[in-house]
N, C-alpha and C positions, 0 to 999 in steps of 0.2 A: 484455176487462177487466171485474172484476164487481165490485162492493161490498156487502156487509151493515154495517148500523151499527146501535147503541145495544143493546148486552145483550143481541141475537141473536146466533145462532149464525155462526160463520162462514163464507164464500162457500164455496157447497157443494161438495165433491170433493177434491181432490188439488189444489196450489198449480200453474197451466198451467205448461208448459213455456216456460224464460227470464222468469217471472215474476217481483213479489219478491209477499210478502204484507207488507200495512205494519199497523198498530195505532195509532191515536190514544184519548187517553183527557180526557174534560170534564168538570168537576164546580165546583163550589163551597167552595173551601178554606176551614176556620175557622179562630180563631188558632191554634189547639195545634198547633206543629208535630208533636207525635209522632202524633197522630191522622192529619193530614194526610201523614206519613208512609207509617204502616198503609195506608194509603186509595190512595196511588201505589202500594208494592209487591205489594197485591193487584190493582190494574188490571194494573201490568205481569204480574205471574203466569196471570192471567187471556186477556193476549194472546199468553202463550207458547203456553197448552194451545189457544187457537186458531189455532198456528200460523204465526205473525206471525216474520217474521224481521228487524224492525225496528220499533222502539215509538219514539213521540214524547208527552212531557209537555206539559203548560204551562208559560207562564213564572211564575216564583213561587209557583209550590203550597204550595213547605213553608210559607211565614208568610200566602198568602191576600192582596189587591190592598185595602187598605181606605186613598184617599186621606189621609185624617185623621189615620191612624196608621200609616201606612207605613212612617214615621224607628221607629218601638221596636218594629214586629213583625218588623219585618226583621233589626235588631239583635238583637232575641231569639230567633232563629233563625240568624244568621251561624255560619258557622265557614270555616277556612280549604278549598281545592279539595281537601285529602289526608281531611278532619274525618269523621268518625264516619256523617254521613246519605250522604256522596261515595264511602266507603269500601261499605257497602249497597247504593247504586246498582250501583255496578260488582260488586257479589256477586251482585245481583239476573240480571246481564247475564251473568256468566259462568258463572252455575246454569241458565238457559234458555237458553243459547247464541243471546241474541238479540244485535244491537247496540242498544243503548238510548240514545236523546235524552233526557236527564232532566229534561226541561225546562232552567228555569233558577232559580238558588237563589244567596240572599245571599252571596259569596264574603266572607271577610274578610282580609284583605293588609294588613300592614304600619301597621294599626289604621284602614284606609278599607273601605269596601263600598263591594264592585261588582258587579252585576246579571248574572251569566256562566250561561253557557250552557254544558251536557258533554254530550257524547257519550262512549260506552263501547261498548266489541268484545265479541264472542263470548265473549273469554277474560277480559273485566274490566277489561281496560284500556283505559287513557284515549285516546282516538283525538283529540279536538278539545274546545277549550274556546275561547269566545269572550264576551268582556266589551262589553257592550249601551251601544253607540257615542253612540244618538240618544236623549237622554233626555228622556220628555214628564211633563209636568203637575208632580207632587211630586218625581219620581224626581229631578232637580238639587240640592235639600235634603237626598237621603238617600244616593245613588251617586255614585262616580266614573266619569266614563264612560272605554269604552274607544278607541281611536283606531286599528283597522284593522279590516278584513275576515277573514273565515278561511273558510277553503279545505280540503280534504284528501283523500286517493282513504281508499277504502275498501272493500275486497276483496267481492264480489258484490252491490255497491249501485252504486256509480260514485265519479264526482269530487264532493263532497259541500259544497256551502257552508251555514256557520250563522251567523245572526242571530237577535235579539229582535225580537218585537212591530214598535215604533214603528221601528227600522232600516229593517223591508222598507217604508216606507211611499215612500221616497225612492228615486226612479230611479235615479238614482248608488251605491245600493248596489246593485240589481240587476245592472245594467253592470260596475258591478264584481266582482262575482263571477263574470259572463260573462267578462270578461276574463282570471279566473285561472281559469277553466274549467270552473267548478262548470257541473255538467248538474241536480242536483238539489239544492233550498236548503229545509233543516230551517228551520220559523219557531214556536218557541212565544211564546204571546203570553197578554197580559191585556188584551185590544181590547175596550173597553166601548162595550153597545146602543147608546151615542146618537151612533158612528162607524158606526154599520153602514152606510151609505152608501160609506164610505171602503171599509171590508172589502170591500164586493161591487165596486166599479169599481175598485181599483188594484190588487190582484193576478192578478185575469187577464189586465189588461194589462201587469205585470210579467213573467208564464210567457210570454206569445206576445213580446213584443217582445225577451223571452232566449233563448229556446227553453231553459226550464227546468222543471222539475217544482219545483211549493212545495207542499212540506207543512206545515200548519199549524195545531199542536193550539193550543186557544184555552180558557181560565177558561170557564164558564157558572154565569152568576147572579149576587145579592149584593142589593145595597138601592140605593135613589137613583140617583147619578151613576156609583158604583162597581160599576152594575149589570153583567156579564160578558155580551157579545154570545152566550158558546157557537159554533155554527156553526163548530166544525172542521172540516176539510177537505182532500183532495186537489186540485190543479189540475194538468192536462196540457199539455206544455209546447207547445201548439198554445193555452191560453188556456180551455179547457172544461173543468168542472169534473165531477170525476168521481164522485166519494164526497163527504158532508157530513153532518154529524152533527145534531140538531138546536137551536133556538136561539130565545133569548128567553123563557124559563123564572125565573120567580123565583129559583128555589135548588133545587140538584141536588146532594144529601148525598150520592148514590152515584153513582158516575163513568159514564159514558154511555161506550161504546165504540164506534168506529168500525173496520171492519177491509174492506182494498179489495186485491185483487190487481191488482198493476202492471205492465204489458208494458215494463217500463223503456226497454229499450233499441230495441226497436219505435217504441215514440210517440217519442223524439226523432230515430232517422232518419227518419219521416214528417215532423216538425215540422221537420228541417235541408233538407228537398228543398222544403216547402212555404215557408217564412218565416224562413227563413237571411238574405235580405234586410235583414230588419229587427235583425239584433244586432251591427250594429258602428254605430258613431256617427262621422256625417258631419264632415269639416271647413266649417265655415264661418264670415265672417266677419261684422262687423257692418257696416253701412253706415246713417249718420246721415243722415233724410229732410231733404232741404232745400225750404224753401216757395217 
């Protein structure tokens, strides 16, 4: 397994055999969405010609993570899953024949937003969409959240689960997507510096106690509190992290690229002979101590 990140070149050679080649991309959204726009369909362009057969955004690129004004950037960026920037995405995917994680962008439904998540196929179409269940800090003022897990196969990647951000932070979603059989779980996110703790101890031990691959394109930069940790990354579903982009940057106007070739299916029958043990959950009871 190799990785090159950030605006290098791609891992050298020909993509090994039963490999995938993945693409994550980090930066610092501003309000324009159309800027911020430009700025995704050139990363994803840019991990086609490095041969990436599957790209992962952030969550919320097009309107950018700024606590304060989260309620009117998001709104001024909304449109419904079929809208004009969704329509793009999936042009983007079906002109480079990648599948593409588009991050996640304001859904508008029925006059509510909600924080969803797309994936897009080879051929442009919509493979998985998933509306961001666990909503932290503002996002309860500005989204509706969603209320399941999502799941899907997905022809030369595997059984694929997607969440947002703060979703994977909770063991019960991991579980639960082990459950419906995801082997690898797309996670973009807008995880700010002053969680970095959280980042670095809960999803390695989400990959090893699933046996999952999480991938996980993450914001970098910003100001304050809304400062963006960055440090996207690959995790192998033994818990080691294998590629990482880097992190803790004031503001990163141009996207940082990660690109790691993945023995998919290698690493988790290693990880199912080594620590299969650990991905089903125990029955047990409670028992009241008495003095």
């Amino acid at each position: 397994m190799t990785g090159a990140a950030l605006t290098g070149p791609a891992p050298a050679g020909a993509v090994p055999m039963g490999a995938v080649r993945v693409g994550l991309a980090q930066w610092t959204p501003g309000p324009d969405p159309r800027i911020n726009l430009d700025t995704a369909e050139s990363a994803l362009r840019e991990l086609a010609r490095r041969g990436c057969r599957l790209a992962v955004l952030p969550e919320l690129w097009l309107c950018g993570y700024r606590s304060g004004s989260l309620g009117a950037d998001a709104r001024a960026a909304a449109e419904p899953i079929g809208g004009p920037v969704q329509r793009r995405m999936a042009a983007v995917a079906g002109e480079t024949g990648m599948v593409v994680c588009a991050g996640s962008f304001p859904e508008l439904d029925g006059g509510f937003l909600y924080n969803t998540a797309v994936v897009y196929g080879p051929s442009g179409e919509l493979l998985l969409s998933h509306r961001k269940a666990c909503l932290y800090g503002a996002e309860p003022g500005v989204f509706r959240s969603g209320d399941a897990v999502t799941v899907g196969d997905i022809p030369g990647i595997g059984r694929v689960g997607l969440c947002v951000c703060f979703d994977g932070d909770f063991p019960e979603t991991a579980r639960a997507l082990r459950g419906a059989g995801a082997d690898l779980v797309l996670h973009p996110s807008a995880y700010e510096a002053g969680a970095q703790s959280w980042w670095d101890t809960i999803y390695p031990a989400q990959a090893l106690c699933n046996g999952q691959w999480w991938i996980s394109a993450n914001q970098h930069g910003g100001a304050g509190a809304d400062r963006m940790l960055g440090g996207s990354r690959v995790i192998a579903p033994d818990g080691r992290t294998v590629a990482a982009a880097p992190r803790n940057r004031e503001l990163v106007p141009v996207p940082e690229l990660l690109v790691a070739d993945l023995a998919v299916g290698d690493e988790l029958a290693a990880a199912a002979t080594a620590s299969s043990v650990l991905w089903s959950t125990p029955s047990l009871r409670t028992t009241e101590a008495t003095s």
